[in-house]
Every structure is written in structure tokens, then in C-alpha cells.
GUROKOL-52633 format. One record per residue (C-alpha): residue number from 1; x, y, z. Coordinates in steps of 0.2 Angstrom, whole numbers, plus 5000, padded with zeros to 4 digits. Example, Ala and Ser with C-alpha at 12.3 -4.5 7.8 and 13.67 -1.06 7.14 Angstrom:
BEGIN
  nr    X    Y    Z
   1 5062 4978 5039
   2 5068 4995 5036
END
This chain:
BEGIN
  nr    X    Y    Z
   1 5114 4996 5071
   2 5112 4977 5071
   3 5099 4969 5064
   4 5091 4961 5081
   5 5090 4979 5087
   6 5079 4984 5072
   7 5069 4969 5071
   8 5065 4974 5090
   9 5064 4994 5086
  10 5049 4988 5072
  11 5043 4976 5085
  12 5039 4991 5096
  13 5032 5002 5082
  14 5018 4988 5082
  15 5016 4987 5099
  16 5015 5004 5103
  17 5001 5004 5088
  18 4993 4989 5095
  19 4992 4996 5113
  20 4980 5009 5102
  21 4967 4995 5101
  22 4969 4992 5120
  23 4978 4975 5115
  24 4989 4977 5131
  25 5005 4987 5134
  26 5019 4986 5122
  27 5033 4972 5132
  28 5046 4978 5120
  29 5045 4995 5125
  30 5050 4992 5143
  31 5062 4979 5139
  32 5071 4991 5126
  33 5071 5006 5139
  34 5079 4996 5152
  35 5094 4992 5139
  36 5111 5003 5141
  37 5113 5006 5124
  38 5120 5019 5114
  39 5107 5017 5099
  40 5094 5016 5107
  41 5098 5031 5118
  42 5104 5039 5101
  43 5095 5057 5099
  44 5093 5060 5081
  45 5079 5065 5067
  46 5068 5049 5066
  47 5053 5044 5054
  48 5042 5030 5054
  49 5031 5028 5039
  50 5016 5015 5037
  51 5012 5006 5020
  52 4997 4997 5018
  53 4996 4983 5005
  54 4982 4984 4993
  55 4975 4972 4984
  56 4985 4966 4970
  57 4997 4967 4982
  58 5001 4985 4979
  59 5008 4996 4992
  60 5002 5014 4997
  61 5006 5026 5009
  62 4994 5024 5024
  63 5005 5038 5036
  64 5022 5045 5037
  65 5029 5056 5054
  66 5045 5062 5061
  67 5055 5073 5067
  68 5069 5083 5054
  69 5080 5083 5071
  70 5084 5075 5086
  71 5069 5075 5099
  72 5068 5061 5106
  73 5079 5046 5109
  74 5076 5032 5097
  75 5069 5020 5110
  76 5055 5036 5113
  77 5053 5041 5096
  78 5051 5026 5088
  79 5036 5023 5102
  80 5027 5039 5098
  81 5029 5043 5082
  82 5021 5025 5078
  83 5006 5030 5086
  84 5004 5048 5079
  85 5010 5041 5059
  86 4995 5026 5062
  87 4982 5040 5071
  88 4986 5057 5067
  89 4994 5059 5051
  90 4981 5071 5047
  91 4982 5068 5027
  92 4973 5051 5033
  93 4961 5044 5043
  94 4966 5035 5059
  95 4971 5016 5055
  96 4959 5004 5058
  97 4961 4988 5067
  98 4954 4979 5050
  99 4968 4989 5042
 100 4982 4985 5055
 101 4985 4970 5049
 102 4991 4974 5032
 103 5002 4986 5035
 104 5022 4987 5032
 105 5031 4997 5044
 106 5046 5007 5041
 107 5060 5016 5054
 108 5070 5029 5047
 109 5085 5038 5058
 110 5092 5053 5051
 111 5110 5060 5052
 112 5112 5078 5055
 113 5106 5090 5041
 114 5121 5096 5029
 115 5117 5114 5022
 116 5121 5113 5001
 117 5123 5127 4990
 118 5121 5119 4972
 119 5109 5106 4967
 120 5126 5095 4963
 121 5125 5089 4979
 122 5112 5081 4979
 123 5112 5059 4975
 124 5095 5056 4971
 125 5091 5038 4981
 126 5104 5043 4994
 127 5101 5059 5002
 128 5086 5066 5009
 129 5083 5084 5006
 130 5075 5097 5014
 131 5071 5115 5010
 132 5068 5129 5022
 133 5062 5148 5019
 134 5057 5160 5035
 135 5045 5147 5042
 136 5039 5137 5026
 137 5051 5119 5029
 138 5048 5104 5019
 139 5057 5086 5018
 140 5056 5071 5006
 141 5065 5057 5014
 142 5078 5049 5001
 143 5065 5035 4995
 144 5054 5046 4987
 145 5062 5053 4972
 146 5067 5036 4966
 147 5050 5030 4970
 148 5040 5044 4961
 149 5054 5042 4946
 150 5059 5060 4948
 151 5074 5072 4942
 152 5084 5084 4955
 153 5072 5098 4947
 154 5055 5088 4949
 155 5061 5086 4968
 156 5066 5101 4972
 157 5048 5109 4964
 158 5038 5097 4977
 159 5047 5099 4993
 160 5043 5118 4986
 161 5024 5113 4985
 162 5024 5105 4999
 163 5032 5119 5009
 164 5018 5128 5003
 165 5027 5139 4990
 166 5028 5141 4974
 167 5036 5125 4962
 168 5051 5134 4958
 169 5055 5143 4973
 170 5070 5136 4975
 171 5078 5146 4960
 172 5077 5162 4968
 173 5093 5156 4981
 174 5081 5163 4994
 175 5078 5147 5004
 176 5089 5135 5011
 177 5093 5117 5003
 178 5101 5103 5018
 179 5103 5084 5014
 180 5103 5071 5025
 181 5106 5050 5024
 182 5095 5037 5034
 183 5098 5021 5040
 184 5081 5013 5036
 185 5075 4996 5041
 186 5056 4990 5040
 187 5046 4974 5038
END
């Protein structure tokens, strides 16, 4: 995707946020809707995660929503899940106005999940993982690990936590490991 077609898909994660706070309706998002374009008609897992910059200039996580698999086309995703990462992420509260304006924005688009069967295959910074058992599913875009500074194993024990299992679940060859890459573009 070129760059002017991301600069206008993190314009319209703004505007839909901004719509939020009544500041009008969000031009990009009809303007992008009328295009005939094969990325912006593209359906395929999309996240959109909100930082917000602290002071000392820090960044935290303020909100991050998506969908593992294609949904929506990018165009609609991107619109919606904007809106329910800044207001209904329900690890946070919804984003103030105040707080709006200190906020990064960032697009992910996922490819299809691949299904893995050894940790091998895992390129900690390139491939996103998720792990799956009955209806327990976590994900950790590819960001993460190298942000939290962790190994395969460390990795592999939180997306068990966050699927609500035990740490190392993953051992048991139970579940079900799948990476995926993103093409991610923010502020």
C-alpha cells in the first residue's frame, strides 16, 4: 500500500474518533469509500492500536482492537475499529477529548494466519502469533515481544495468560500455534 493511502487510512482513524466528540462527520471516510481500490476494498485481519504520550514523553498503550480475520474491508475496519479501540477497549476507559490530543495512532493489516508446529518458526519482531485451544484464542501483534524484550518462551507463556490458560500451556501440543506478518503504518 502506498504511503498517501496510509497517511489517509490514519486520517480516517482520527476522524472516525473525532466524529465521537460530535466534531462533524469524518470527510475522508466518504471520500475513501467512493475510491475503486483494491486496498481499500481488501478483506483481511485489521488492528488499530492507540498510544498516548505521557509526560516525559513516554508512550503507553491507551487501546488496541481488531479482528484476527478478515471482517470488514479496510476502508470499514479501519472506521470502526478506531471508534471501539478509543471507547470500548474495555481494559480502559473511553478516551477523553483532553486526552485525544496526545494520542499516536497505529493501523495494522494482517495476512492470513499460517498454522506452525515448532516454536522454530517463529521470527520474534516479524510474525505475529496467535494460540488457539477449544474457545480460549489469544494474539500479540509482532510489536510486542520486541517491545516487552521477551524470548519465544516468554511469548508463548502470555499469549497462554492472555487466553485465559495456564502459562505453559502451550507445551502440552494441545492448542494450536499460527503466525501471521502486518503491514503496519501509524503517526
Amino acid at each position: 500500500m502506498d504511503k498517501i493511502l496510509q497517511t489517509q487510512l490514519i486520517s480516517l482513524a482520527h476522524g472516525s474518533i473525532l466524529e465521537e466528540f460530535n466534531m462533524g462527520k469524518s470527510s475522508t471516510y466518504e471520500m475513501l469509500k467512493r475510491r475503486d481500490s483494491a486496498d481499500l476494498n481488501r478483506v483481511c485481519g485489521i488492528f488499530v492500536t492507540i498510544k498516548k504520550e505521557e509526560k516525559g514523553g513516554n508512550k503507553v498503550l491507551r487501546g488496541c482492537i481488531g479482528t484476527i480475520e478478515g471482517v470488514y474491508p479496510v476502508v470499514d475496519g479501519v472506521y470502526k475499529l478506531a471508534k471501539e479501540c478509543a471507547f470500548e477497549d474495555p481494559r480502559f476507559l473511553p478516551l477523553s477529548l483532553e486526552e485525544y490530543y496526545r494520542i499516536a495512532i497505529q493501523i495494522s493489516l494482517l495476512s492470513p494466519l499460517k498454522e506452525i508446529h515448532s516454536f522454530d518458526e517463529i521470527t520474534l519482531g516479524t510474525h505475529g502469533v496467535v494460540y488457539e485451544y477449544h474457545h480460549h484464542r489469544a494474539l500479540f501483534l509482532p510489536e510486542v515481544a520486541t517491545e516487552q524484550q521477551w524470548s519465544i518462551g516468554r511469548l508463548l507463556n502470555q499469549l497462554c495468560i492472555k487466553a485465559s490458560l495456564p502459562p505453559d500451556h502451550y507445551k502440552g501440543g494441545e492448542g494450536k500455534l499460527f503466525t501471521f506478518t502486518v503491514e503496519s503504518f501509524g503517526d
